[in-house]
Phi, psi and omega in degrees: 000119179267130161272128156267118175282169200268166171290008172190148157247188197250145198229118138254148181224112166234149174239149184319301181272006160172165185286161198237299188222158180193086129215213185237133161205177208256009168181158160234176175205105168256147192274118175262184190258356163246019179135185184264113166272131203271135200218129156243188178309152167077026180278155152294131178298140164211198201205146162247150158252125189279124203246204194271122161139193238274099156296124167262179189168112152292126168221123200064242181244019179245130184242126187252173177191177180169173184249090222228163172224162200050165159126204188203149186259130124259141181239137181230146156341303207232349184214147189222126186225120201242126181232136184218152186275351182165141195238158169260024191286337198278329215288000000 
């Protein structure tokens, strides 16, 4: 029996002051406090502590980025929730 992972998960990026990001894309690059983890669909869950630079996000042929510090990630199968203390989308 084969599993096919799906082609996108669902991604937020929240700040103390807004929801940031809300959408389904096909890969991420979260900045950890031990480097940068690179995240598609179907990762293993893990919990991060997030350290200062650059979140990234495929989403189709569109690539979005920003910069954020602190805060902390959960990555799930199918879903990823990035709670960060500031960005310079807030600035």
């Amino acid at each position: 029996m084969s599993q096919t992972l799906p082609a996108s998960f669902h991604l937020k990026v929240i700040t103390p002051r807004r929801l940031l990001v809300e959408a389904d894309v096909q890969e991420a690059s979260i900045p950890s406090l031990e480097g940068l983890i690179g995240v598609r669909p179907g990762h293993r869950p893990l919990m991060v502590a997030l350290g200062r630079g650059t979140l990234s996000y495929r989403q189709g042929a569109s690539e979005e980025s920003f910069e954020v510090a602190g805060g902390y990630a959960e990555i799930l199968p199918d879903q990823v929730l990035v709670f960060t203390e500031s960005s310079e989308e807030d600035l």
